[in-house]
C-alpha positions as CSV (number, residue, x, y, z in Angstrom):
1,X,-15.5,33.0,10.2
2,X,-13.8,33.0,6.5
3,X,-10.1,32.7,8.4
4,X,-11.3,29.6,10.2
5,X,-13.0,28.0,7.1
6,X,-9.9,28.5,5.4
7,X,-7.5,27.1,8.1
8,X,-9.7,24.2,8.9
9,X,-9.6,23.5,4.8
10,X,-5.7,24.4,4.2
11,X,-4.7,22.5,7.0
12,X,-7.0,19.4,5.3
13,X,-4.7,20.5,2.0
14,X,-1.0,20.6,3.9
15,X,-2.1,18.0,5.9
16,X,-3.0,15.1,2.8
17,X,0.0,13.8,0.9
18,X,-1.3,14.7,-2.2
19,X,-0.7,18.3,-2.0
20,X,3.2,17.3,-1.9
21,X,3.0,14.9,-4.8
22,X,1.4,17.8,-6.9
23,X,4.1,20.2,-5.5
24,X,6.7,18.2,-6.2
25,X,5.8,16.9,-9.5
26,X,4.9,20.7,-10.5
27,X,8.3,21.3,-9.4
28,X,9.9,18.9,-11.3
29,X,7.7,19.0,-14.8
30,X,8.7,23.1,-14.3
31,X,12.4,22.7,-13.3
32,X,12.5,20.5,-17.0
33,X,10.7,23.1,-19.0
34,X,13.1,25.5,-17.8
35,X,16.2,24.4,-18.3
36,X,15.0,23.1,-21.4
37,X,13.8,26.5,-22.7
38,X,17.6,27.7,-21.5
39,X,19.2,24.9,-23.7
40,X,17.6,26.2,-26.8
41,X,18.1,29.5,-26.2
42,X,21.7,29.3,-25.3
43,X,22.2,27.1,-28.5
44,X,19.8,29.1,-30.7
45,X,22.0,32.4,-29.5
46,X,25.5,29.7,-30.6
47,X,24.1,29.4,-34.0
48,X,23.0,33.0,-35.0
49,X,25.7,35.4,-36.1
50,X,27.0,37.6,-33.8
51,X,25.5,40.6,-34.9
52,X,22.2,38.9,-34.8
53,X,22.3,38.1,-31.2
54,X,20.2,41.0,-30.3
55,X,17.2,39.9,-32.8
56,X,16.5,36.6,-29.8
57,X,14.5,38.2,-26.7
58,X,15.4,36.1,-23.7
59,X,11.6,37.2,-22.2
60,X,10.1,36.4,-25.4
61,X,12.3,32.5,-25.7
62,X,12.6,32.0,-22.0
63,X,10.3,34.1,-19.5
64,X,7.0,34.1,-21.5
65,X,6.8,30.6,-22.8
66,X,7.9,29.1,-19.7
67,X,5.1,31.2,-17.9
68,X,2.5,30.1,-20.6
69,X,3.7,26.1,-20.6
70,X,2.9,26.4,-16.6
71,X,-0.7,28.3,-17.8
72,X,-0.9,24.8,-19.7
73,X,0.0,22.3,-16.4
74,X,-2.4,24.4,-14.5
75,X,-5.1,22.7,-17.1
76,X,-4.6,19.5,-15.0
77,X,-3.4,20.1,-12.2
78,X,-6.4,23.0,-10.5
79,X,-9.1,20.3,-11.2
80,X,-6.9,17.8,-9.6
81,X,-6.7,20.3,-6.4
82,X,-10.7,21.5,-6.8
83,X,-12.3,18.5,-7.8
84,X,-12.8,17.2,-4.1
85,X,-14.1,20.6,-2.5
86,X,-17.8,20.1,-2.5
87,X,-17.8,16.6,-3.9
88,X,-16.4,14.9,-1.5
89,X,-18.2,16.8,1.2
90,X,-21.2,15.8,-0.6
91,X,-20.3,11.8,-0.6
92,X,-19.5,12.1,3.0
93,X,-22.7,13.9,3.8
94,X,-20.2,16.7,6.1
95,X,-22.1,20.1,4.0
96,X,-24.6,19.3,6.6
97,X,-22.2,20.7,9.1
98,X,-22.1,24.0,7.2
99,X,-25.7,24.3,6.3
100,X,-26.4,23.7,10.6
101,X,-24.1,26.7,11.6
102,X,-24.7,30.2,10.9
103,X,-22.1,30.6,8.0
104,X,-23.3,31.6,4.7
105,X,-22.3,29.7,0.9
106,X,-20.3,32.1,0.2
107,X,-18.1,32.1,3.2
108,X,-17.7,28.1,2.1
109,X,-16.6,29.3,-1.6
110,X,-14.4,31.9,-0.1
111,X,-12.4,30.0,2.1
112,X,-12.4,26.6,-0.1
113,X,-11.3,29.2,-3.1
114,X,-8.6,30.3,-0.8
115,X,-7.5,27.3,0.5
116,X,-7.0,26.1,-3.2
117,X,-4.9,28.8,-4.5
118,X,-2.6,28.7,-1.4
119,X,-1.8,25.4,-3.0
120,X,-1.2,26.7,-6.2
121,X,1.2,29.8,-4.7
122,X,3.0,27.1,-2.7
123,X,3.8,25.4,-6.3
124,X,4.8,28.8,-7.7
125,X,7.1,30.0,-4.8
126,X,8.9,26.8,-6.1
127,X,9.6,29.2,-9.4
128,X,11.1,31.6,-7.4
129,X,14.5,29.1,-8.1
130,X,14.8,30.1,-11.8
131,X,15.0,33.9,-11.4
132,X,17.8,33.8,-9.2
133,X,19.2,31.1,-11.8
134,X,18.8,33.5,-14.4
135,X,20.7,36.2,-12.5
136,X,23.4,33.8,-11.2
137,X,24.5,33.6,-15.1
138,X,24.8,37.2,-15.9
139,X,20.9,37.6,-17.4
140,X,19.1,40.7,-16.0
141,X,16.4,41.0,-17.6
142,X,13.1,40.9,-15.8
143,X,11.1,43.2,-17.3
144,X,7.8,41.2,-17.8
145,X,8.7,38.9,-14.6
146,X,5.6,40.8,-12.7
147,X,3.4,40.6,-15.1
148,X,3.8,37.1,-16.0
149,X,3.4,35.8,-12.4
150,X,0.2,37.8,-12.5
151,X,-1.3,36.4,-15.4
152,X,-1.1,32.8,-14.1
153,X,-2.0,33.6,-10.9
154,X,-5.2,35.4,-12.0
155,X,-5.7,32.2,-14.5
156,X,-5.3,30.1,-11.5
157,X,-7.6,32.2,-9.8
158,X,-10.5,31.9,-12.8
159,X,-9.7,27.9,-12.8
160,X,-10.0,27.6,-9.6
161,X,-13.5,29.4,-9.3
162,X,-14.7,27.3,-12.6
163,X,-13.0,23.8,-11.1
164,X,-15.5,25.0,-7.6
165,X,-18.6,25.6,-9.6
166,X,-17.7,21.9,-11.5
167,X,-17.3,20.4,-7.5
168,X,-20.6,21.8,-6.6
169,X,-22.5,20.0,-8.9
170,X,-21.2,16.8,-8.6
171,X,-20.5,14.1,-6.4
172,X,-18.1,12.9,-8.1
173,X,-14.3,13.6,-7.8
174,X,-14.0,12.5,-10.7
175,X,-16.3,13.6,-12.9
176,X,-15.3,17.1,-11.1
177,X,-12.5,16.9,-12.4
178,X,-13.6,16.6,-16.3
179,X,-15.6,19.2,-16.2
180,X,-13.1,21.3,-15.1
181,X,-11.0,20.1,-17.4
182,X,-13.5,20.6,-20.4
183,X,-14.2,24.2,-19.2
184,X,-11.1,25.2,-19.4
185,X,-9.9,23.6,-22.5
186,X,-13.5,25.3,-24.1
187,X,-12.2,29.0,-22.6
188,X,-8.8,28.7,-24.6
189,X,-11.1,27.4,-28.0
190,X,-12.9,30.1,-27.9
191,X,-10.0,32.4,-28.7
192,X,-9.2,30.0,-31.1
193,X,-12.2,30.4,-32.6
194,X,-11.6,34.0,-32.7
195,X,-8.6,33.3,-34.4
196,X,-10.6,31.4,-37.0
197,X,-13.2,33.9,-37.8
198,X,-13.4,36.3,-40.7
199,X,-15.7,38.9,-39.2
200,X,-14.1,41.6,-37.3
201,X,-16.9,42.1,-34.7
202,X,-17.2,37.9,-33.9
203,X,-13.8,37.5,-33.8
204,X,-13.6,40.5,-30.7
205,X,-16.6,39.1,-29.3
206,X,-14.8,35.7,-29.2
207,X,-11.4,37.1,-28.2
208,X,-13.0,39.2,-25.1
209,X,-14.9,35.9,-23.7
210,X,-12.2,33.7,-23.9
211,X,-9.4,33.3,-21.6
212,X,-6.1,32.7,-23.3
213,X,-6.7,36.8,-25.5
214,X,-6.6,38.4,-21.8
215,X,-3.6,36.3,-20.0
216,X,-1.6,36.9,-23.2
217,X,-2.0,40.4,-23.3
218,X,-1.1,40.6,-19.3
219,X,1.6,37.6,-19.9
220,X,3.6,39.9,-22.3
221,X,3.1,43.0,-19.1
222,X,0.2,45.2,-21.3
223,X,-2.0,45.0,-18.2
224,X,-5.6,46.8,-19.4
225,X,-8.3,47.3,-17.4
226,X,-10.7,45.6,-19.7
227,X,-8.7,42.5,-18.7
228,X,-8.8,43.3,-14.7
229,X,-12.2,43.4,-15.3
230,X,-12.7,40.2,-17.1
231,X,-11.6,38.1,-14.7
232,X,-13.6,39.5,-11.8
233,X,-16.4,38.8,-14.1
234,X,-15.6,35.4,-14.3
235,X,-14.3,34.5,-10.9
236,X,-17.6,36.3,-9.9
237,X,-20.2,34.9,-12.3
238,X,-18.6,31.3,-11.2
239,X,-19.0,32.4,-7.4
240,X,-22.4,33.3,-8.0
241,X,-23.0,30.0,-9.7
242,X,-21.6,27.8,-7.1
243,X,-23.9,30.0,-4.4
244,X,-26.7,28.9,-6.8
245,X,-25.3,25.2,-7.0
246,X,-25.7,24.9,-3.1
247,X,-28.9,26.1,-2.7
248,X,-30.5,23.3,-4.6
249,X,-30.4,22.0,-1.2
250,X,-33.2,23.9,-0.9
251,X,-35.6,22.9,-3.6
């Protein structure tokens, strides 16, 4: 039942021209970060000494803050891909369908969850250009390539659960959207906050709850199992919300 829910709703995806726009443009706003980042760091390694060339990481320049500037276009563009889920089902009156037939909410979560981050791998696999650029001008190193297309991907995978939960309890696209938006943007200032705060035991209490402490720490490949289990906390707790969302139906 789950594989046909999410056929029926990736096909809906593939199948709407606005899944390309977001590809492409993802493509493009990424293809311009990257060869960016490689200008400076091909002119930042010009103007150093060359004894000194050793002191600029490539993964640290290049790798990691190209992976976390895609972390930030993820901001807008998972709400944009979430934010019609359960809202427009809900102006069109088709949840009906669902609730009729014997699948359960979660099954609907699962496979619209799905669906959405087979859009967001299909905008990734786009990336896979820029390692083979990398090593088709003598650079090698790819130490922390693993574990930075992990850390987005489980990011994408927390958005995507928040940007569902946001769908659920809205009719509006729209308005979906925001939330989304707003929860996300309140995940990284949390950690900020952390950042703020004088009192050791706050500030860890802050860094664990928000989002940015854990895809940092995976970003730069230090993949804990405090930070695994973080984010099936969340994408759970979210799942668990949206199941709670639908069954207002009920009330």
């Amino acid at each position: 039942m789950i594989w046909t829910l999410f056929k029926k709703e990736a096909q809906s995806y593939f199948s709407s021209p606005l899944a390309y726009v977001l590809i492409g443009l993802f493509s493009l706003i990424s293809g311009i970060m990257f060869f960016n980042l490689l200008v400076t760091y091909s002119d930042g390694i010009q103007a150093i000494p060359q004894n000194m060339t050793e002191t600029v990481s490539f993964v640290d320049e290049v790798v990691l803050r190209l992976f976390a500037n895609i972390n930030f276009l993820f901001l807008v563009f998972i709400p944009l891909i979430t934010m019609r889920l359960f809202s427009e089902e809900k102006r069109q009156d088709t949840l009906e369908i669902f609730w009729l037939s014997p699948v359960r909410d979660w099954q609907i979560i699962l496979a619209k969850g799905l669906a959405a981050l087979s859009l967001i791998l299909a905008m990734l696999l786009m990336t896979g250009l820029f390692p083979l650029i990398i090593w088709g001008i003598g650079i090698q190193d790819f130490s922390v390539l693993f574990s930075a297309y992990l850390s987005v991907i489980l990011n994408a995978c927390a958005y995507i659960s928040l940007g569902l939960f946001c769908s659920s309890i809205s009719g509006n696209q729209i308005i979906a959207a925001l939330l989304s938006i707003l929860g996300i943007m309140f995940l990284w200032m949390i950690t900020w906050g952390g950042n703020l705060n004088s009192n050791f035991i706050v500030a860890e209490i802050f860094h664990y709850l928000g989002i940015s402490s854990h895809f940092e720490r995976i970003l730069r490949g230090v993949i804990g199992t405090q930070d695994l289990i973080y984010y099936l906390s969340f994408i759970s707790i979210f799942g668990i919300l949206t199941v709670k969302s639908l069954d207002r139906r009920n009330w």
